[in-house]
C-alpha positions in Angstrom: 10.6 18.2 14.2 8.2 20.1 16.6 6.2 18.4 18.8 3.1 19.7 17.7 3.7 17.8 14.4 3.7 14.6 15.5 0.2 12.8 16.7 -0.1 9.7 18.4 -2.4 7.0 16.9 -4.2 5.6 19.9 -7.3 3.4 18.8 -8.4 2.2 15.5 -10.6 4.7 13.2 -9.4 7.6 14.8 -9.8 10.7 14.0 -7.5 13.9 13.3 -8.2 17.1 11.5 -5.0 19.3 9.7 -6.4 22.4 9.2 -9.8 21.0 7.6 -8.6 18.0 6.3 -9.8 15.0 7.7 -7.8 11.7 8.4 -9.0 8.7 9.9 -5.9 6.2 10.7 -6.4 2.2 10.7 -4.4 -0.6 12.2 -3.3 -2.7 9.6 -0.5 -5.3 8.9 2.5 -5.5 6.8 2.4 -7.9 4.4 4.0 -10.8 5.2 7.3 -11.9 2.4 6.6 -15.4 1.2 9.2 -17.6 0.5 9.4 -17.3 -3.2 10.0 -13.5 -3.2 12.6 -14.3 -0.4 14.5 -17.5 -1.7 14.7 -14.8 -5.2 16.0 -12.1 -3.6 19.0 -14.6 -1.3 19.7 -15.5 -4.9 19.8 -11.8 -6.6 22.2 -11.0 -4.0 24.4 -13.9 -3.2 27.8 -13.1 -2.2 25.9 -9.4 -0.6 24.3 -11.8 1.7 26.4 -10.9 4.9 25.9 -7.9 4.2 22.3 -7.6 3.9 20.9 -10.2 6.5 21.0 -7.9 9.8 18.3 -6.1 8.0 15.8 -9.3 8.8 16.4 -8.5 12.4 16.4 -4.4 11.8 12.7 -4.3 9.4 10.6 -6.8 11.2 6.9 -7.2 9.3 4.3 -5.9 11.9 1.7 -3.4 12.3 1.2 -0.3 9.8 -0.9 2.4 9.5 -3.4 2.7 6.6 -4.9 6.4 5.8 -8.3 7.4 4.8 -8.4 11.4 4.2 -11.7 13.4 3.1 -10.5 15.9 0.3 -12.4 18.4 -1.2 -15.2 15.5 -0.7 -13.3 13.0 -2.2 -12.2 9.9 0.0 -9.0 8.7 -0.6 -7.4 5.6 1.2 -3.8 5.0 1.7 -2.4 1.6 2.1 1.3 1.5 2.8 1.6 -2.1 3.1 -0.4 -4.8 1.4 -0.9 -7.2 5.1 -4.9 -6.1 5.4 -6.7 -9.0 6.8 -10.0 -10.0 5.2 -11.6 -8.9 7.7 -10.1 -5.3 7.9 -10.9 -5.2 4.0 -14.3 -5.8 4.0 -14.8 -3.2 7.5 -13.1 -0.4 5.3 -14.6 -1.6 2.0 -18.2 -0.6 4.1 -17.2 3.1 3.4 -17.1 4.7 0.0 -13.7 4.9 -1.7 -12.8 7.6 -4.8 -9.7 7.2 -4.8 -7.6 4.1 -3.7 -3.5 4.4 -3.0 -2.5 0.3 -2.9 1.1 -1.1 -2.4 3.0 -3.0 -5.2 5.6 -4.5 -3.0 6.9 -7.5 -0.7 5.4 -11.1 -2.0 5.3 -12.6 -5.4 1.6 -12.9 -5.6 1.4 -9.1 -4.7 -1.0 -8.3 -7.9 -3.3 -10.5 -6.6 -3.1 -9.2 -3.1 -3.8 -5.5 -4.1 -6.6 -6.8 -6.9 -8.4 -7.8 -3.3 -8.3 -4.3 -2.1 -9.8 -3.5 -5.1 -12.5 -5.8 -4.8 -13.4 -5.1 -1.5 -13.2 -1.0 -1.5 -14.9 -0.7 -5.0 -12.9 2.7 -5.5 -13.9 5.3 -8.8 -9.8 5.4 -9.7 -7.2 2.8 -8.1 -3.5 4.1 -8.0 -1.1 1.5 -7.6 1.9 2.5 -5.8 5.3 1.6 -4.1 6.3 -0.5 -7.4 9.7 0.9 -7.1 13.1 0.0 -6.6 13.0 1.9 -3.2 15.9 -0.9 -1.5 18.1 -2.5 -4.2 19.9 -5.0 -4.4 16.8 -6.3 -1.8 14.2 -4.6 -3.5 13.0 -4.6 -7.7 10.8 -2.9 -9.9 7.2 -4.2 -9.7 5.7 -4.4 -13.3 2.2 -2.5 -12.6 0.8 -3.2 -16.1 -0.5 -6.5 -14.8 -2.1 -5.5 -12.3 -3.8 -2.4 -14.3 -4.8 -5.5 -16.6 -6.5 -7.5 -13.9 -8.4 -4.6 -12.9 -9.4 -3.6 -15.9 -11.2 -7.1 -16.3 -12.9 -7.4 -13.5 -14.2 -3.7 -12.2 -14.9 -2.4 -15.3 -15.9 0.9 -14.0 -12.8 1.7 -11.8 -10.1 4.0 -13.7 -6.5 3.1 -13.3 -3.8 5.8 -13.0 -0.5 4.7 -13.4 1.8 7.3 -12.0 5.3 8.7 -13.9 7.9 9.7 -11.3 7.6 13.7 -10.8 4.2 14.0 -12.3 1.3 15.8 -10.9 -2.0 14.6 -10.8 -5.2 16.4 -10.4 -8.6 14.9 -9.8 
């Protein structure tokens, strides 16, 4: 990779601009595995144990990146992780949001957990993400149906797009 490629995130909010699209990156959290997701997944992989539990010391939770990019007008936000803090929420919630990228993965609750990103960005179309099976036997398929469901019910006017692997969307 060339060194001109990579850019350092030094503050909160900053600001970069690829060739006239803007990017403003925001310290957030990972979300933090509860023990229910945890105590499933020791029992999913059982005898894989030894093999698997070096990763708790090798993918520590911590701090992530979130992404908000300006688009052909269009605001989209990027959460990676699902760790935001209330109070990061309702800061970033202060700024309009078309489009909203949130994280299906890492705690049993997580519908819940996005549905408050919802709630507190407001966006025009929500597009859940990171539902798959991206580490098995650790990881599993996150059903995004319910949380389409929730949505529906409670921000009426915010469109859903549930993605199928190697689709292309346009907006």
């Amino acid at each position: 990779m060339e060194s001109g490629q990579v850019h350092e995130v030094n503050f909160d909010g900053e600001n970069f601009d690829f060739n006239g699209t803007q990017a403003q990156a925001f310290f957030s959290q990972h979300v933090k595995f509860d023990r229910w997701l945890i105590l499933k997944t020791l029992a999913r992989i059982n005898l894989r144990l030894p093999k698997y539990l070096p990763l708790t010391r090798d993918y520590p939770e911590g701090q992530v990146l979130s992404w908000r990019f300006i688009v052909e007008k269009k605001a989209i936000h990027h959460f990676g992780s699902a760790g935001s803090t209330p109070e990061e929420l309702a800061r970033l919630g202060g700024q309009p949001t078309d489009i909203l990228l949130v994280p299906l993965q890492g705690h049993s609750r997580i519908i819940q957990i996005a549905h408050k990103y919802v709630t507190a960005l407001q966006p025009k179309v929500v597009i859940p993400t990171h539902q798959d099976n991206f580490f098995p036997p650790v990881s599993t398929m996150v059903d995004p149906q319910p949380f389409a469901e929730l949505v529906k019910q409670t921000n009426p006017d915010t469109k859903i797009k549930i993605l199928e692997i190697n689709e292309t969307v346009t907006f």
